[in-house]
Structures are given as C-alpha cells and as structure tokens.
N, C-alpha and C positions, 0 to 999 in steps of 0.2 A: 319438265316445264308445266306442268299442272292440267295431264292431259284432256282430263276429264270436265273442264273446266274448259278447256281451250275451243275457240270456235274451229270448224274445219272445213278445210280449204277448198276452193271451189273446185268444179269438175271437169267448168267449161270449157279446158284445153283437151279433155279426153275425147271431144268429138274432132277434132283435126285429125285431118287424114292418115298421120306417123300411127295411128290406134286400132286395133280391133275389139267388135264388141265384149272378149276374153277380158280384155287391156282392162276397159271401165268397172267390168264383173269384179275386178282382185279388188282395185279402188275401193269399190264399194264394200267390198265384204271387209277390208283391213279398217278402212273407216268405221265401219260398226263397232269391228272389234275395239278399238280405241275409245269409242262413244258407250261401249255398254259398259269398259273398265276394264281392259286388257293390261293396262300398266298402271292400274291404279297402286296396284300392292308393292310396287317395287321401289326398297327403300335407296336414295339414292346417297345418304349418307354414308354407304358402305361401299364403295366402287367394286369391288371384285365380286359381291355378293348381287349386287346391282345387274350387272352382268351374267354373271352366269344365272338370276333368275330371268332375265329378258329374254337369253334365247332357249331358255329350257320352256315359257311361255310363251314363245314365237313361234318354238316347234312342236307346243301340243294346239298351236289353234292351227295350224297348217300355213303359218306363213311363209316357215324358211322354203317352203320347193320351189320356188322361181332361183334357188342358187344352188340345183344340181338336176341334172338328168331326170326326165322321166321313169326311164330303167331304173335309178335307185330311189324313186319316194319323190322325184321333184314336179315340174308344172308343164315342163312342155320336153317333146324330143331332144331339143339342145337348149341350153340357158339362152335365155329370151333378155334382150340388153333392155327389152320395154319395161317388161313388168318389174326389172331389178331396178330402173330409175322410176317407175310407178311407188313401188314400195319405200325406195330412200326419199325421194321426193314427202312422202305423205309421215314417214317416222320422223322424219327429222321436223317438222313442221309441227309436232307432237312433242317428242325429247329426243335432244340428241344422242342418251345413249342407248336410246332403242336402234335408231339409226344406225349405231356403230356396232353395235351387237348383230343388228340383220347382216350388216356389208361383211362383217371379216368370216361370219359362216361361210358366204360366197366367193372372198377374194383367199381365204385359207385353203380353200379346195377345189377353186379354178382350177389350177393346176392338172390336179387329178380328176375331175372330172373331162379336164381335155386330152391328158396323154398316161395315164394312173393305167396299170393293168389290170385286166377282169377283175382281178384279187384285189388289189389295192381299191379299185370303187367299189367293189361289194363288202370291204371291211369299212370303208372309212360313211362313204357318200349318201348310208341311209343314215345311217346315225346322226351327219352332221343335219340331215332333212330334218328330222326327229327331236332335234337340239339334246340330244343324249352327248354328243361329242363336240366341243369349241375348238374352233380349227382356226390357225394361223399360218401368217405367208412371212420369213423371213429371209430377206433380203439384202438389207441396208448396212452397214458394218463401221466401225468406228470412222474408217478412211476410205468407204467405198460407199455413198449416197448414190448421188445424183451420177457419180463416175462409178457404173459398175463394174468396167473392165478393170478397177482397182482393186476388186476382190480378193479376198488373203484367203477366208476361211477355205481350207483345204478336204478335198474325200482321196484316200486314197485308198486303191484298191489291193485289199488282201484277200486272197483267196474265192472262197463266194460272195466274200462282205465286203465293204467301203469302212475306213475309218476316219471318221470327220473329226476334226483340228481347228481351232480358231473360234472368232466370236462374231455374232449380231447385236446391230442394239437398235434402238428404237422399232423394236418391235411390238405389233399390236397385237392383246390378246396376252402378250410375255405374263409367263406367272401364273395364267389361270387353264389357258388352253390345253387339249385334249392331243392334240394333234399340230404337228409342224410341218410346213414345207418350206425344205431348208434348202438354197442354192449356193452351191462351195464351189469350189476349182478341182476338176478332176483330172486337169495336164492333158486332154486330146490337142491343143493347138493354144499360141499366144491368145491372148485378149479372152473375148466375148466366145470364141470360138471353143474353149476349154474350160467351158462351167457345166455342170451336172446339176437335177434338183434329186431330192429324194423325201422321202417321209418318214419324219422322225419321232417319236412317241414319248411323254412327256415321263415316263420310266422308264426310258433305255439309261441303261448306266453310262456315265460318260458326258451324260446331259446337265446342264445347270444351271437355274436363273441365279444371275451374280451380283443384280441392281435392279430395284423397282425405279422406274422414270416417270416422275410428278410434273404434269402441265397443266398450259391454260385451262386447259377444256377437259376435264378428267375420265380419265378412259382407263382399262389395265395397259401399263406400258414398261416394256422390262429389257435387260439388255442380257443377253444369252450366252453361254458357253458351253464349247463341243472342247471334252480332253481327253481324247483318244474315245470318243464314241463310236462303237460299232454293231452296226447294222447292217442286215440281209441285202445283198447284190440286187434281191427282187423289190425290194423298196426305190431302187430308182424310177422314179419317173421319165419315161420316155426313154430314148437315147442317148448314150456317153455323146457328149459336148451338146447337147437339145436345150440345155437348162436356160440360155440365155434369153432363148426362140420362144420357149414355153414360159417364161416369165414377161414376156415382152406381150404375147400374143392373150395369157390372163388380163396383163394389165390394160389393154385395148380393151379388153371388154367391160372392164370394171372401172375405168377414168371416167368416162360418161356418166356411171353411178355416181362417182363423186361431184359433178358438175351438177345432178340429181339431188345431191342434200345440200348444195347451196342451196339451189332453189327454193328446196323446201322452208330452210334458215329466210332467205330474202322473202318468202309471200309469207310467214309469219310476223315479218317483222313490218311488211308495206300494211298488213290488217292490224296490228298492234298499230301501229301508227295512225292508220287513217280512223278507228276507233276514238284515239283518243284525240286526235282533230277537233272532232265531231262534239268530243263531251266538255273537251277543255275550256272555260270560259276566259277571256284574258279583253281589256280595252272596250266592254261591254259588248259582245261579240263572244263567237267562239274560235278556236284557234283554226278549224279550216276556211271560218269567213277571210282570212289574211291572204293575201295575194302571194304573198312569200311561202308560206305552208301550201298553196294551192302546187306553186311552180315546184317544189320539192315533192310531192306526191308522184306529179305529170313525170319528171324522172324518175323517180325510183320505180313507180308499173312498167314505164320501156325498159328499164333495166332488165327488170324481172322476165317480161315476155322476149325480150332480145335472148338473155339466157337459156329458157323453154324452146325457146326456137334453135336453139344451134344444140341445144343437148338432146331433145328426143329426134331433131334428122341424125345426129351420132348414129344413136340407137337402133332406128330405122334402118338409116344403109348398113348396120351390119346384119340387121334379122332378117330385112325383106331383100334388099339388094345382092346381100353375103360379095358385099366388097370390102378393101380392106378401110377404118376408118381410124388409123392414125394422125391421121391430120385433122379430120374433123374433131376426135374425141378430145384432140390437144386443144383446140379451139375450144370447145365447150366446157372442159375445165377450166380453161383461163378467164374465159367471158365470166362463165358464173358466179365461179370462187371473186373474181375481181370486184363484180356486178355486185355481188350479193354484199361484199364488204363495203360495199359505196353505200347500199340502201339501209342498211343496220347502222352504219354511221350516222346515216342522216335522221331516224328511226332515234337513234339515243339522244341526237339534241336536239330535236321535238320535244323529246321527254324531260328536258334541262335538268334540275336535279335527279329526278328521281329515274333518267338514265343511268344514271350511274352508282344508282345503290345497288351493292347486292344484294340479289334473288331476282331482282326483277327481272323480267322477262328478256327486255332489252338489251337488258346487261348480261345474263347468260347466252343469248344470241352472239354478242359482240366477241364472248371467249370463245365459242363453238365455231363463227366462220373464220377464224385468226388463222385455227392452224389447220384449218383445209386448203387455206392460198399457198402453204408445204408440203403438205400431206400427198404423196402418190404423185411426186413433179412439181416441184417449186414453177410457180407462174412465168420463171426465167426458161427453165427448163421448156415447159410448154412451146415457150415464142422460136427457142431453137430448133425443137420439133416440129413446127410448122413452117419453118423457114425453111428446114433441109429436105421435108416434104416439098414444096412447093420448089423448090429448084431441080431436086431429083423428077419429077412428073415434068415440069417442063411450064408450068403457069396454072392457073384458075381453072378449077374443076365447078 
C-alpha cells in the first residue's frame, strides 16, 4: 500500500494503561523501520516472492521476536499477545502482506513454541525469529473448517514414526513455507479428544502441494497433501490426543492479533478518509464541511477505538492477568473484523468513484478486511464462542 509514502498511525492509544514503556519502544522502532523503507523494495506483483522477501526482511531488522520465546531469538520470556497486536496493528496499516507475513511466522510456530520439545524449538524457533524459516499452521481440511471434530487427515502410528494420510487446504503460507504444523487424527478417543499436531518439513517425502488458492486479498494460499508421509514419533508436538488443546490454546493467543490488523486496516482507512475530507472540494465547500461526512467520520473513530478497546484488554488479560481469554479474544475479533469492514465501507464511498478503482488505497483496504471477517473464525463462529462462554461461566465478567 505505498508504505513509504503512507502517513503513520498515531501513538496515542500506546499510553493506556493495557501498555508498557517496552509496548511503545517496538511501535517506535517498527515505525522507523517502515519510514526509512523497510518494505520499500518488496515487489508485490510476485506474491510468493513478496513474501518470502517480507519475512526474510522482518527477520534481519529484528521484527519477527515478539512471535517466539526469548530462549530461541524472540522478545520476551513467553510471546507477549501486546506486542504481536502492536506489530499486526502497525503492518497492516502499512501492507497488508507484511502483516500477513509477520502473523503466520507467529501463528506457524505457536504451537511449538508452547508444547514443541527442547529439539523441536531449538531446530525450528530461531530460525523462524531469523526469517530463515516460513512456518505454517495447518488445520482446516476440505470438510473440516469451522467443525474440527470433522477431521479425516489421519497419523498413524508405526513404529517410532507417525504416517500421515489425508489432506488440508486453505492453508496460509501452502506452497512457500519451510515448515508445517499439521494436526491429523491419531485415534486416542472420538472427537476433539483424538487429534495429534506434529511438525512436518516441506521435503519429507509423502508431502505435496496439490493446488495453489487465488483470493481476494493475495497472500500464498495452497491446499496440501499427506500420501503415506512419514515422520519421527519425536516430531509430535506435545501429547497423543494434545493437538486439539494445543491448537485451541495457539489460536487464543493469536485471534486478538487478528482483531490487531483490522484495526490497523480500519485507522488507515478513517485517515484516508478524513484526509481526503478535508482536500475534496464539492458545492463550494469541502467534503468535511457536510454534515453527512461529518456524521460518518463521528462513527467510523468509535468504530475504530471500540475495537482497540476490546482487542488490547484480550491481550492484556492474557499477559498481565494470565487468565484465560476465549471469550474476550472472540469478542475482539468479531467487533474489529466487523468494525473495521463498516469503516472501509464507508471510507470507499467517501471516495465515490475513485473508491473503487483499482490500486487505490481504499480499494485494496476493502479486499484485505473481506477475508479477515473468515479468516481464523467466521464472525458466526466468534458469537457461538462467546455465547457458550458466557453460559459456561455463568453471566458477565
């Protein structure tokens, strides 16, 4: 989105209380990086190449370590949910697929950074710091999204190894990545109770991307195959039947990031907007002197800080509080993602025609927060989430 060029976003919610002085230091320093031309050079007409130059210049300016441990190259003793919605919040707000390039180092190796054995984070989790390694999280499966007790892809166990069977798809990262975390059915029990994750290597024999997946908003996206892949017993992650818990307990931490690049998406597109308010001349006036562009501004800012406000408390009560924040993080995805596409809407017909050309700003906005309202929990999914929270607990926290 023409970063270099692009104004950058303000600071002023970095002094609320959910922040410490750390929090505003990364802001600042990632903000530099962007303003002296961190992403200047990255051509985006080539998506795979796009990509793997983002985070290979992510991880030589030290951005990727707020998405692993301290112990391997990262920012803090345990991933920090602040700084990982600091950084999505501020790339996205810049391009979106620097954004998406920082997040899937994070959400490809959550995993292993929470339940990965000594070996497994000492092979995988500097490198992914380092941007030497592209890591992905595959999950999702032809007939097993949003239902993952639906899972088919199969591990079974032979001897010291696992052989995994079956397929993923829409997966991020498919195609380019270095490194997978796959979660299959390893048969300890029906359901959720008999999935396994493991780490799978993008030259284990048996592996194979089978479809590249073209959308809105262009990112690497590929749909994956395991035919008779076999890999080391010590590649699982965690415990036989763990995978569901540790998929569950990654994506807790990393939904609130997503709630983080709405944000970011929605205060670029309220400053595109109120910009061009301000320059547009219409009815000898400018377009913010109109009562109606005033009242569409006055929402889309509550929008925006209603959103900031339910996504960094997420973040907070998991860093500072270390409660669990399923229900809140379901919230702050939904609010954002939902929020964020109200204010881009409004944001492109401000812009009347020239919302709607492509390249413009607006218009790239409009495809980027489309399929974050899917992405990591359909906004449906979210309100079930927080519905079965809230009856499970008993009322209002």
């Amino acid at each position: 989105m023409h970063p270099a060029s692009a104004p950058r976003p303000s600071l002023a919610h970095l002094e609320w209380p959910f922040f410490g002085p750390e929090h505003r230091v990364f802001a600042e320093r990632l903000d530099a990086w962007i303003v002296e031309g961190g992403l200047d050079a990255v051509d985006h007409d080539d998506t795979d190449a796009a990509c793997r130059a983002l985070v290979t210049t992510l991880g030589e300016a030290g951005l990727l370590d707020p998405c692993v441990p301290a112990a391997f190259g990262g920012a803090r003793d345990e991933i920090d949910s602040r700084l990982l919605c600091i950084a999505r919040e501020r790339l996205a707000y810049a391009d979106g697929l620097a954004d998406f390039a920082f997040a899937m180092q994070g959400l490809g190796s959550g995993a292993i950074s929470l339940a990965g054995s000594p070996e497994l984070r000492a092979r995988v989790l500097p490198a992914v710091a380092e941007g030497a390694m592209i890591a992905a999280f595959a999950l999702s499966e032809p007939e097993a999204g949003s239902d993952v007790a639906a899972m088919s892809c199969e591990a079974r166990p032979e001897g010291d190894d696992y052989v995994l069977h079956g397929e993923k798809t829409w997966i991020s990262n498919g195609g380019i990545a270095d490194v997978y975390t796959v979660f299959a059915r390893s048969g300890e029990a029906p359901g959720t109770r008999g999935i396994s994750a493991f780490v799978v290597f993008r030259d284990d024999p048996g592996f194979e991307i089978v479809e590249r997946i073209p959308v809105i908003a262009p990112h690497p996206l590929a749909r994956i195959r395991f035919d008779r892949c076999r890999i080391p017993a010590a590649r699982r992650i965690g415990a036989p039947g763990e995978g569901f818990k540790i998929a569950m307990r990654t994506l807790d931490i990393f939904r609130a990031s997503v709630a983080a690049a709405a944000l970011g998406f929605a205060r670029r597109a309220l400053d595109e907007a109120t910009a061009h308010a301000r320059a547009r001349r219409m009815f000898g006036a400018t377009l913010a002197d109109l009562q109606l562009t005033q009242a569409a501004l006055g929402d889309m800012a509550t929008q925006v800080d209603a959103a900031a406000l339910l996504t960094y408390r997420a973040a907070w009560r998991r860093d500072v509080q270390r409660l669990p924040t399923t229900r809140e993080a379901a919230m702050a995805k939904m609010t954002a993602t939902e929020n964020a596409q109200a204010v881009i809407d409004r944001a492109v017909q401000m812009f009347g025609g020239r919302g709607v050309r492509s390249g413009e700003i607006v218009e790239r906005l409009y495809r980027e927060i489309r399929a974050l309202r899917i992405y990591e929990g359909a906004t449906e999914v979210q309100k079930l989430i927080v519905a079965r929270e809230l009856l499970k607990d008993g009322g209002p926290r």
